[in-house]
mmCIF file of the N, C-alpha and C atoms, coordinates in Angstrom:
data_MODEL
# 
_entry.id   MODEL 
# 
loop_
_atom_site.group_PDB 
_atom_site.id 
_atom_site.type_symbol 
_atom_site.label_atom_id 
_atom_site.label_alt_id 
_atom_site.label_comp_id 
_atom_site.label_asym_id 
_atom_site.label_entity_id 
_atom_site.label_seq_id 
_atom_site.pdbx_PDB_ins_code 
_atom_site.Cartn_x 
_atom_site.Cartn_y 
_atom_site.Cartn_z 
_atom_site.occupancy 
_atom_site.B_iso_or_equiv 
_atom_site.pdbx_formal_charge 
_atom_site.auth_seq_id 
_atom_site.auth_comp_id 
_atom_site.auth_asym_id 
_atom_site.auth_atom_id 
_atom_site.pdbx_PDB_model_num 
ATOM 1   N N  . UNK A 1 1  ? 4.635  -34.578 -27.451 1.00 0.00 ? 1  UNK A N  1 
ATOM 2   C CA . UNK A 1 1  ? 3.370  -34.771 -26.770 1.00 0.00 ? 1  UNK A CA 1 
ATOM 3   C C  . UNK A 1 1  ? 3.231  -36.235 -26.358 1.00 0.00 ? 1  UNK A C  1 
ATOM 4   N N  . UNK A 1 2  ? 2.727  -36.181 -25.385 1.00 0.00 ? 2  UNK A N  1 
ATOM 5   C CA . UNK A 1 2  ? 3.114  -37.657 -24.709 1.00 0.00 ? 2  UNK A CA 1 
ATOM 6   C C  . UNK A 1 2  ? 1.106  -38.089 -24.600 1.00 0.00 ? 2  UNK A C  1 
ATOM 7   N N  . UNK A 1 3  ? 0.784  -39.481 -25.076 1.00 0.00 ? 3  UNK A N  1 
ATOM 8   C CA . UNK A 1 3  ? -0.416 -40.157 -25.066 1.00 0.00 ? 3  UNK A CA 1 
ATOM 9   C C  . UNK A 1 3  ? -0.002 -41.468 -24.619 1.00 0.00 ? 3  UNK A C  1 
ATOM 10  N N  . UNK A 1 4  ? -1.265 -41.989 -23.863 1.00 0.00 ? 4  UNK A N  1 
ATOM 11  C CA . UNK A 1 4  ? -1.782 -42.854 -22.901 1.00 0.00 ? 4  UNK A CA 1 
ATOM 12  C C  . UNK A 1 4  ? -1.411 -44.084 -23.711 1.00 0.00 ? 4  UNK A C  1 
ATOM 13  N N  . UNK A 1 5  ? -1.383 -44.390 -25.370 1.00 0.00 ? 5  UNK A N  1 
ATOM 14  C CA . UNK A 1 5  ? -1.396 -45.264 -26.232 1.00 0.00 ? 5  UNK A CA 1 
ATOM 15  C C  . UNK A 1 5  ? -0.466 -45.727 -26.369 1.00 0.00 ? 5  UNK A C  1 
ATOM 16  N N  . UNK A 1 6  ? -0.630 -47.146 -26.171 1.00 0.00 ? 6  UNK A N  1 
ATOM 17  C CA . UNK A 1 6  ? 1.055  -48.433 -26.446 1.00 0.00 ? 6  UNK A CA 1 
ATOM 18  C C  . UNK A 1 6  ? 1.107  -48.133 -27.652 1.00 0.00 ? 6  UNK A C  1 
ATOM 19  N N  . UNK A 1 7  ? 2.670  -48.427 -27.952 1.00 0.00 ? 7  UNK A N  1 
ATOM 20  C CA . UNK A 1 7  ? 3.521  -47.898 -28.981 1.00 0.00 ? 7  UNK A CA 1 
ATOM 21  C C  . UNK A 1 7  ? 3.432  -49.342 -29.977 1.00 0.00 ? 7  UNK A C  1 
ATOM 22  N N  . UNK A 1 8  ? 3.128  -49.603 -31.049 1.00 0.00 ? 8  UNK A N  1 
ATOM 23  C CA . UNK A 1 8  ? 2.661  -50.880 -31.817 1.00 0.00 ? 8  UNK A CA 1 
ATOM 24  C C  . UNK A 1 8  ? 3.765  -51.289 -32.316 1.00 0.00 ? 8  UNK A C  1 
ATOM 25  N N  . UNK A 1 9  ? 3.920  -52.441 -32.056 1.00 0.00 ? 9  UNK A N  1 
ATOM 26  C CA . UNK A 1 9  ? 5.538  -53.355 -32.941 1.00 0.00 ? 9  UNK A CA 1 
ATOM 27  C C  . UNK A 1 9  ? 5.040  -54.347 -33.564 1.00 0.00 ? 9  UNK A C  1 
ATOM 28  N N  . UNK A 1 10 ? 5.056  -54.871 -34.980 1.00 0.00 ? 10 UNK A N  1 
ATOM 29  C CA . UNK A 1 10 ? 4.832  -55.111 -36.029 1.00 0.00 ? 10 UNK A CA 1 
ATOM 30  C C  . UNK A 1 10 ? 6.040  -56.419 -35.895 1.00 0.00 ? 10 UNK A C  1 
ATOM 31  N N  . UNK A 1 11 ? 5.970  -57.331 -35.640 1.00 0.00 ? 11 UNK A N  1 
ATOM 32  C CA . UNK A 1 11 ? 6.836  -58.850 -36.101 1.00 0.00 ? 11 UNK A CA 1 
ATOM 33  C C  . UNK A 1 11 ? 6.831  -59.700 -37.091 1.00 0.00 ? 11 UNK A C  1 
ATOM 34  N N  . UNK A 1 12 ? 7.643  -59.529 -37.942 1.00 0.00 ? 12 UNK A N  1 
ATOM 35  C CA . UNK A 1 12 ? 7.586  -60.420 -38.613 1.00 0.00 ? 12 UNK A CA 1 
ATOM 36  C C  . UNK A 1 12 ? 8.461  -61.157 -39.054 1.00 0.00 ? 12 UNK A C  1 
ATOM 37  N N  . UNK A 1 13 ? 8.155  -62.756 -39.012 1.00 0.00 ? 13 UNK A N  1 
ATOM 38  C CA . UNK A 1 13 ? 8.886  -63.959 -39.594 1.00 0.00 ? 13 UNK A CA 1 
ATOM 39  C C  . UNK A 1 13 ? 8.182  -65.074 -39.362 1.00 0.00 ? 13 UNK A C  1 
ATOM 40  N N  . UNK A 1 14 ? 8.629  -66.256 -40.406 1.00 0.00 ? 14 UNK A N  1 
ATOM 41  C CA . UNK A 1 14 ? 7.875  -66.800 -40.753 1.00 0.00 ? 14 UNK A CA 1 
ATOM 42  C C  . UNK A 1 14 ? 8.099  -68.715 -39.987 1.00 0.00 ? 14 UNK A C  1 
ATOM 43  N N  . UNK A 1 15 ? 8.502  -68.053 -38.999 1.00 0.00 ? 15 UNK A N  1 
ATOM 44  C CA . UNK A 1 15 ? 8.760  -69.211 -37.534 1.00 0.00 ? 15 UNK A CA 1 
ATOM 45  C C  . UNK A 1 15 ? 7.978  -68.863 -36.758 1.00 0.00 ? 15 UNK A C  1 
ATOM 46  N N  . UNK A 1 16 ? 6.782  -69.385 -36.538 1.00 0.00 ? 16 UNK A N  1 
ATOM 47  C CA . UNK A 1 16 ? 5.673  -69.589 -35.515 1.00 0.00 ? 16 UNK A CA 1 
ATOM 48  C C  . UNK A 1 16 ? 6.331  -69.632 -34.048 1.00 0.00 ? 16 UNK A C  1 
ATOM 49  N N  . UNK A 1 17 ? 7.357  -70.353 -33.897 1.00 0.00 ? 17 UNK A N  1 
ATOM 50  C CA . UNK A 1 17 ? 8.298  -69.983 -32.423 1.00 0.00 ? 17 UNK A CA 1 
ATOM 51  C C  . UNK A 1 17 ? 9.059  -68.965 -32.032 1.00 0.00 ? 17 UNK A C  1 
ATOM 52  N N  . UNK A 1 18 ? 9.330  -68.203 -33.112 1.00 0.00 ? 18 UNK A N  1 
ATOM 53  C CA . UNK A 1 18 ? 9.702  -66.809 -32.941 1.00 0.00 ? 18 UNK A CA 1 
ATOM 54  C C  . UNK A 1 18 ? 8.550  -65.872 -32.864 1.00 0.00 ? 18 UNK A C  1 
ATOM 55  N N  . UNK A 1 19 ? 7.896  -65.988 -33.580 1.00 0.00 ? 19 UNK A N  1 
ATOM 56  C CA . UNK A 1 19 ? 6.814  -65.133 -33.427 1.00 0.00 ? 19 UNK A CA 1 
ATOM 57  C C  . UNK A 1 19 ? 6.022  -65.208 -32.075 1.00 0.00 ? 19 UNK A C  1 
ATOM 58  N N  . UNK A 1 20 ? 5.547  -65.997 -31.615 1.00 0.00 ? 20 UNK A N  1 
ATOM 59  C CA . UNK A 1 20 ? 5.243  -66.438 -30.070 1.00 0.00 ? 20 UNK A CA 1 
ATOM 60  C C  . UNK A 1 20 ? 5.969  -65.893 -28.961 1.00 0.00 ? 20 UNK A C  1 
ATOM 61  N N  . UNK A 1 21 ? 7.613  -66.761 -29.124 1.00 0.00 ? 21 UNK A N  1 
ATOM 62  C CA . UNK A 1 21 ? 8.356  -65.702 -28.141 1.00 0.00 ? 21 UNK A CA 1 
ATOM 63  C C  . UNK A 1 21 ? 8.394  -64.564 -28.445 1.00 0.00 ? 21 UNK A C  1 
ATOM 64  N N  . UNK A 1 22 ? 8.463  -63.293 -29.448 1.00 0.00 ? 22 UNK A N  1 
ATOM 65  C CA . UNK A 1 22 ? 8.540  -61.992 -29.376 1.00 0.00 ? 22 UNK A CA 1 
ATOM 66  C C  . UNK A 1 22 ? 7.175  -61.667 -29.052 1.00 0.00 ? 22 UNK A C  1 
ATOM 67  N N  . UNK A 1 23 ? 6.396  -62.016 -29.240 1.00 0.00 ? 23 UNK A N  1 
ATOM 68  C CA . UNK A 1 23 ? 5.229  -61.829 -28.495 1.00 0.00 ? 23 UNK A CA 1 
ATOM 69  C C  . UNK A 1 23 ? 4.704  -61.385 -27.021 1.00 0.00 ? 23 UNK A C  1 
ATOM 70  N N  . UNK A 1 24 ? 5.469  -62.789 -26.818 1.00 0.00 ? 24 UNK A N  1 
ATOM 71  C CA . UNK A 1 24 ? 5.347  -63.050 -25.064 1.00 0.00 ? 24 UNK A CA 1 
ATOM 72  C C  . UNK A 1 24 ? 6.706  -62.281 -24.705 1.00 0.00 ? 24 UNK A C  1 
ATOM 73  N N  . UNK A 1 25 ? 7.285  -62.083 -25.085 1.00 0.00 ? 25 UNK A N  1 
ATOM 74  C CA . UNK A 1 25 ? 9.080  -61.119 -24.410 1.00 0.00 ? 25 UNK A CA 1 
ATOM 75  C C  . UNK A 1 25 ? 8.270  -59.713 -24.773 1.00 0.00 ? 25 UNK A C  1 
ATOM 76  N N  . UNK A 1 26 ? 7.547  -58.889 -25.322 1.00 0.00 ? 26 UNK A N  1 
ATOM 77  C CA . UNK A 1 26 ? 7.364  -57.385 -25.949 1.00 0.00 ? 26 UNK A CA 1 
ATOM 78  C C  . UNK A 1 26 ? 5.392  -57.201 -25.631 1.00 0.00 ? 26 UNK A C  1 
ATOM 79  N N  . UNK A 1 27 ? 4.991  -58.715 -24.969 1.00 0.00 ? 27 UNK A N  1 
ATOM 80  C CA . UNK A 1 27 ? 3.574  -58.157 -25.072 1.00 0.00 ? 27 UNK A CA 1 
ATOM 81  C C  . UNK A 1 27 ? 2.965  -57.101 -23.754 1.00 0.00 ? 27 UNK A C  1 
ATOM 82  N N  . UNK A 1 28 ? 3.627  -56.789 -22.703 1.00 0.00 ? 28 UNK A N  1 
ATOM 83  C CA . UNK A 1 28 ? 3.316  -56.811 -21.409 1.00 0.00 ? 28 UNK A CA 1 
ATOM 84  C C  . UNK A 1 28 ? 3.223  -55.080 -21.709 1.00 0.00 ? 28 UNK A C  1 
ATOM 85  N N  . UNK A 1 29 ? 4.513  -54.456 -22.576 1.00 0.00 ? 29 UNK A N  1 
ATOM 86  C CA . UNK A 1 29 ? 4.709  -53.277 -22.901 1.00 0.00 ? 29 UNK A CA 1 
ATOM 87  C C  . UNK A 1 29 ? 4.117  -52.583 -24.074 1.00 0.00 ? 29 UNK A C  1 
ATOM 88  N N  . UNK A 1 30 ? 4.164  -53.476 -25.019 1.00 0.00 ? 30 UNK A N  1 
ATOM 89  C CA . UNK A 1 30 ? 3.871  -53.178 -26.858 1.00 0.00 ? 30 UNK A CA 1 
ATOM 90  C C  . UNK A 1 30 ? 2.475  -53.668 -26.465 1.00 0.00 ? 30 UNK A C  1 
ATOM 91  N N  . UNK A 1 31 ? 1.820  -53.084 -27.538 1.00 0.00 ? 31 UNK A N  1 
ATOM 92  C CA . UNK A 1 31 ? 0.793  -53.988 -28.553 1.00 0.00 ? 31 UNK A CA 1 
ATOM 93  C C  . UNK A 1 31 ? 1.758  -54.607 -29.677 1.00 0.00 ? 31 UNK A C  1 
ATOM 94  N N  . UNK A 1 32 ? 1.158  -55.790 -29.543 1.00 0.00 ? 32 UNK A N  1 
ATOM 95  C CA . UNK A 1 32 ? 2.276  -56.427 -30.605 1.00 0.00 ? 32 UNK A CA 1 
ATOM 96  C C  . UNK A 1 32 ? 1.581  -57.018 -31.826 1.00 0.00 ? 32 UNK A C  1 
ATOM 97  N N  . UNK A 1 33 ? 1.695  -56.803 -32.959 1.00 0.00 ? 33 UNK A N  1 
ATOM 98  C CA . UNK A 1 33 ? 1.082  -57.337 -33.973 1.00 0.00 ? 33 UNK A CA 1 
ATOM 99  C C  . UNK A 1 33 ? 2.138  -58.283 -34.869 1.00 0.00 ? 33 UNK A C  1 
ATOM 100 N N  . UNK A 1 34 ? 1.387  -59.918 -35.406 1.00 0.00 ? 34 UNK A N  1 
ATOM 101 C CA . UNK A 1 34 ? 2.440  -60.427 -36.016 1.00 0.00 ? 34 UNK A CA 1 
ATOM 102 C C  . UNK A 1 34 ? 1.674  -61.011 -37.252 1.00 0.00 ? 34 UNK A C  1 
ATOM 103 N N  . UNK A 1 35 ? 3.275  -60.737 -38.580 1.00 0.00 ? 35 UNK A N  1 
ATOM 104 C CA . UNK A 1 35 ? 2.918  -61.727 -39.850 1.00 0.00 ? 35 UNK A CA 1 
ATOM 105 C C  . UNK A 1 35 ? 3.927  -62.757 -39.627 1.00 0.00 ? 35 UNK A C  1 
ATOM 106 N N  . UNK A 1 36 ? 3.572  -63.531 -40.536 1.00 0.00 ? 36 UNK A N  1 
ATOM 107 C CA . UNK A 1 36 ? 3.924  -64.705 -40.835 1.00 0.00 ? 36 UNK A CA 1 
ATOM 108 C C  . UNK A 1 36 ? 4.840  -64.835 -42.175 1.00 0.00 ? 36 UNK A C  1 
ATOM 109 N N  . UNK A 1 37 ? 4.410  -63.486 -42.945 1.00 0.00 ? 37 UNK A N  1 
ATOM 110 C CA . UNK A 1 37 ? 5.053  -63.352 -44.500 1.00 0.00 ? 37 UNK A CA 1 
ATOM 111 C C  . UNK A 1 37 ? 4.823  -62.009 -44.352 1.00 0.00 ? 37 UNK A C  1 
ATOM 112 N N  . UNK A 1 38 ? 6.055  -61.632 -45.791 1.00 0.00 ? 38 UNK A N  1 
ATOM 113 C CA . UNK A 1 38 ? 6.058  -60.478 -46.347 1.00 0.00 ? 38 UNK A CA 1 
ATOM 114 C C  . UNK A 1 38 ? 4.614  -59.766 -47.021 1.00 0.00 ? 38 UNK A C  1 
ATOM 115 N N  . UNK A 1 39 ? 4.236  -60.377 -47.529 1.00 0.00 ? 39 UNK A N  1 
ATOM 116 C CA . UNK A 1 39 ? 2.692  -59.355 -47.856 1.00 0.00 ? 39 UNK A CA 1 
ATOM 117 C C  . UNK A 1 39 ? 1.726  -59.422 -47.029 1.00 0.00 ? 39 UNK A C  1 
ATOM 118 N N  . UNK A 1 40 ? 1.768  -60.058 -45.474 1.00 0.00 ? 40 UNK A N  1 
ATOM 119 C CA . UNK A 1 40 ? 0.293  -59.981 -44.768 1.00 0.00 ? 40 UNK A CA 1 
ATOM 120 C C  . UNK A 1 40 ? 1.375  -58.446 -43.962 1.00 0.00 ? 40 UNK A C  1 
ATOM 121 N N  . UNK A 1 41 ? 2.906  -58.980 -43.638 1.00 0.00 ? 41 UNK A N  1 
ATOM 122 C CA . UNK A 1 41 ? 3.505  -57.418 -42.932 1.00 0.00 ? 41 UNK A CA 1 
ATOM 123 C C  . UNK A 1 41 ? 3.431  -56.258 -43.752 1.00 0.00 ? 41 UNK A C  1 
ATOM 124 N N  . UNK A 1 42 ? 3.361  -56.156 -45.624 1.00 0.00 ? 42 UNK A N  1 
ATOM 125 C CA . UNK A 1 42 ? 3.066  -54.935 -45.873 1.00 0.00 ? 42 UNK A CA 1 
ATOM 126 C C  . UNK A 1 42 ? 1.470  -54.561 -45.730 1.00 0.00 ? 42 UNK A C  1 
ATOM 127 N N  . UNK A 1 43 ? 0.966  -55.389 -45.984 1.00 0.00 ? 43 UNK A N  1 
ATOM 128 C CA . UNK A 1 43 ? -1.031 -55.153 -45.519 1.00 0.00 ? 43 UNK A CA 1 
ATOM 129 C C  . UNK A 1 43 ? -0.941 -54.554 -44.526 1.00 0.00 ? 43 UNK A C  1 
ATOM 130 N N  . UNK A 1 44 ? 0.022  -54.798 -43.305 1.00 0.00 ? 44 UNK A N  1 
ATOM 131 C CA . UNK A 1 44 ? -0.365 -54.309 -42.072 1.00 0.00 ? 44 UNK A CA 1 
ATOM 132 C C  . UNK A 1 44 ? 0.465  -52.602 -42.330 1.00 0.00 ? 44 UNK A C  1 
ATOM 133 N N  . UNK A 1 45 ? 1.409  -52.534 -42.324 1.00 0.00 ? 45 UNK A N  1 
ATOM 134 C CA . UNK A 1 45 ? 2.653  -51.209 -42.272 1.00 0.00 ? 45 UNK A CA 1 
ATOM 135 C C  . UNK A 1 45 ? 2.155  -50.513 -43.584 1.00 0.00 ? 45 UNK A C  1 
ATOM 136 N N  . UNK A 1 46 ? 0.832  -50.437 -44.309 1.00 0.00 ? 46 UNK A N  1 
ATOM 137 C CA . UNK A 1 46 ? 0.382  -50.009 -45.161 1.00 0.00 ? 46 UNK A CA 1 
ATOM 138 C C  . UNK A 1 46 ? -1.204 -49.445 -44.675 1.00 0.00 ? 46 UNK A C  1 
ATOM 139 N N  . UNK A 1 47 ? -1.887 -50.010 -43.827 1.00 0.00 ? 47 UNK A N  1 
ATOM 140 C CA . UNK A 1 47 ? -2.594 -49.878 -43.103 1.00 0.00 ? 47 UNK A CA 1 
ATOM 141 C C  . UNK A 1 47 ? -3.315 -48.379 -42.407 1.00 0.00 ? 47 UNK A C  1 
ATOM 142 N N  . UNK A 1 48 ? -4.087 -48.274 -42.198 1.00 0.00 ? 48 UNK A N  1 
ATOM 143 C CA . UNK A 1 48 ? -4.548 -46.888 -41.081 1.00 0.00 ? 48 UNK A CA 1 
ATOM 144 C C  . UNK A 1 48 ? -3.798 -46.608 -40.058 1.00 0.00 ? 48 UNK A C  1 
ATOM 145 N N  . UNK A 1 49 ? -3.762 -47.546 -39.261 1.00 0.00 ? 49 UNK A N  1 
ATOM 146 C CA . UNK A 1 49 ? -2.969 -47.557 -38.346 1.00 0.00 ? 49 UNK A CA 1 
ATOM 147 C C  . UNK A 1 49 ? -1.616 -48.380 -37.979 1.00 0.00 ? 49 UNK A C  1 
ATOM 148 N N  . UNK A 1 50 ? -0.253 -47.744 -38.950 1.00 0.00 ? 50 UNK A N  1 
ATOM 149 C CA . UNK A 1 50 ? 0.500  -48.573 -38.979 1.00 0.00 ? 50 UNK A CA 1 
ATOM 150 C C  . UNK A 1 50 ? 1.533  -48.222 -37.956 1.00 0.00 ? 50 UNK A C  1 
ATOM 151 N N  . UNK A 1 51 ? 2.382  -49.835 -37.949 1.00 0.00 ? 51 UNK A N  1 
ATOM 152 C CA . UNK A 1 51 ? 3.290  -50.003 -36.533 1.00 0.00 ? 51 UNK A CA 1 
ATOM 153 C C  . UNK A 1 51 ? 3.790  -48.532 -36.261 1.00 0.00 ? 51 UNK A C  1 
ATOM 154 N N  . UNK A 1 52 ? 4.569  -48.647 -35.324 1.00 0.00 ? 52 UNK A N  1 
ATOM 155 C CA . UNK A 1 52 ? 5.399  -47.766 -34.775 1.00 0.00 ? 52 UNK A CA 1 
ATOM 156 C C  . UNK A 1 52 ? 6.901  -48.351 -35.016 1.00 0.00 ? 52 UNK A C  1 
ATOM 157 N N  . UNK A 1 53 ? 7.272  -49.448 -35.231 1.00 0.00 ? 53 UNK A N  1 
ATOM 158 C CA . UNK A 1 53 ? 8.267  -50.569 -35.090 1.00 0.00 ? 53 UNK A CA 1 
ATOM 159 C C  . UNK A 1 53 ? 8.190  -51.311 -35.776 1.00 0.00 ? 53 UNK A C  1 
ATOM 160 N N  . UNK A 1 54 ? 9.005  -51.868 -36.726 1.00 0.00 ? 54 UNK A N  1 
ATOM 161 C CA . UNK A 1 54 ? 9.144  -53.040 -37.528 1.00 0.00 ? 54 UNK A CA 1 
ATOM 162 C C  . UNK A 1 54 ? 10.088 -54.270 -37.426 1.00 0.00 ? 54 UNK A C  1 
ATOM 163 N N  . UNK A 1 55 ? 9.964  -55.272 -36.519 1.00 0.00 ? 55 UNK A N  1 
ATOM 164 C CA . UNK A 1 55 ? 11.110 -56.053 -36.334 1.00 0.00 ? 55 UNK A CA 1 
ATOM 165 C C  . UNK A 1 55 ? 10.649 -57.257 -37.658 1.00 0.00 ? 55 UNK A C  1 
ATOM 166 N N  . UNK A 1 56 ? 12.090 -57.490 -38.342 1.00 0.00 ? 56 UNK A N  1 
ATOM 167 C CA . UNK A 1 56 ? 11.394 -58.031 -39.762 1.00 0.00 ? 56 UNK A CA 1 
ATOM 168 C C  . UNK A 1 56 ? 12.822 -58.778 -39.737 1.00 0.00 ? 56 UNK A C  1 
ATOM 169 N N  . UNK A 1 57 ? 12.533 -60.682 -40.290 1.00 0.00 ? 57 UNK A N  1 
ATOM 170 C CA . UNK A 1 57 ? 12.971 -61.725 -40.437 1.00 0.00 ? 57 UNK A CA 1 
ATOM 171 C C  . UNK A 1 57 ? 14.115 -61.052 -41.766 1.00 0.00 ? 57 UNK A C  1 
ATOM 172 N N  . UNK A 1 58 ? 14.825 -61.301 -42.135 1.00 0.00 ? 58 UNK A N  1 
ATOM 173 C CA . UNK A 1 58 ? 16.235 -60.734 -42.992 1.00 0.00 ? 58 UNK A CA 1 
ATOM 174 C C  . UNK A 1 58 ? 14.823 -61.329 -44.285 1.00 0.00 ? 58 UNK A C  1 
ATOM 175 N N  . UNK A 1 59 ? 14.841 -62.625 -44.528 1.00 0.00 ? 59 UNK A N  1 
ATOM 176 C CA . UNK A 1 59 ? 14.163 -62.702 -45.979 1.00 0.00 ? 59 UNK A CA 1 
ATOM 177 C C  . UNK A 1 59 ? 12.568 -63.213 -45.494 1.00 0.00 ? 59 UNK A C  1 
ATOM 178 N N  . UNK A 1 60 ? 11.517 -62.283 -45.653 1.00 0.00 ? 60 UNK A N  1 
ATOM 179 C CA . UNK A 1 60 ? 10.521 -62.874 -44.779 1.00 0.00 ? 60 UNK A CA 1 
ATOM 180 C C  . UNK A 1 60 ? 9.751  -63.657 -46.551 1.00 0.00 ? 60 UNK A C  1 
ATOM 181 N N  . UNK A 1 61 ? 9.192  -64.724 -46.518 1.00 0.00 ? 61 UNK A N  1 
ATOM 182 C CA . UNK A 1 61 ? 8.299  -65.359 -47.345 1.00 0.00 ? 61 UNK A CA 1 
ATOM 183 C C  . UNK A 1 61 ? 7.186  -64.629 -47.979 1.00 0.00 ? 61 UNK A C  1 
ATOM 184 N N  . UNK A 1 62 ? 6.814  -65.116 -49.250 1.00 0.00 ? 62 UNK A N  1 
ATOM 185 C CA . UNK A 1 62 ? 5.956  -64.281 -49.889 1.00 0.00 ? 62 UNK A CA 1 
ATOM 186 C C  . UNK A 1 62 ? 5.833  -63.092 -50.174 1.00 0.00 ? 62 UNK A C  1 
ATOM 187 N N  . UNK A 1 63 ? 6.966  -62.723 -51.009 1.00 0.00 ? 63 UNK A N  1 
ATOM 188 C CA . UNK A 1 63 ? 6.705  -60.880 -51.046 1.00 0.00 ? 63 UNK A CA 1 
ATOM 189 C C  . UNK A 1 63 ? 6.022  -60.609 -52.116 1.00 0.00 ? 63 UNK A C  1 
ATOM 190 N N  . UNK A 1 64 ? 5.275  -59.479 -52.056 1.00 0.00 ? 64 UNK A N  1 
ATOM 191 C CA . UNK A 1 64 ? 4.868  -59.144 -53.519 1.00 0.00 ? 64 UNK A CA 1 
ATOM 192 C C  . UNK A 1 64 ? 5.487  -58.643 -54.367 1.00 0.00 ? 64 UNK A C  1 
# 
């Protein structure tokens, strides 16, 4: 079943310049949502409405 709704990609790492560019490279298509660390990305992918996509830094900071 096909809906009108952008498909959500979830970024995370904990380089403010990466996060920006995947932003701006995936925002035009995605809704793009970004952490900065490992426990604000599980808050989110734990969430009501979680990603569709998880692009995730190999060791992201702060895990729980």
């Amino acid at each position: 079943m096909k809906t009108d709704k952008q498909p959500v990609i979830l970024v995370v790492d904990d380089i403010p310049d990466n996060l920006s560019l995947l932003s701006d490279i995936l925002g035009d298509t995605y809704k793009v949502k970004v952490a900065s660390n490992g426990a604000k990305a599980l808050r989110i992918a734990r969430s009501d409405t979680p990603p569709d996509l998880v692009l995730l830094d190999v060791s992201p900071p702060v895990m729980c």
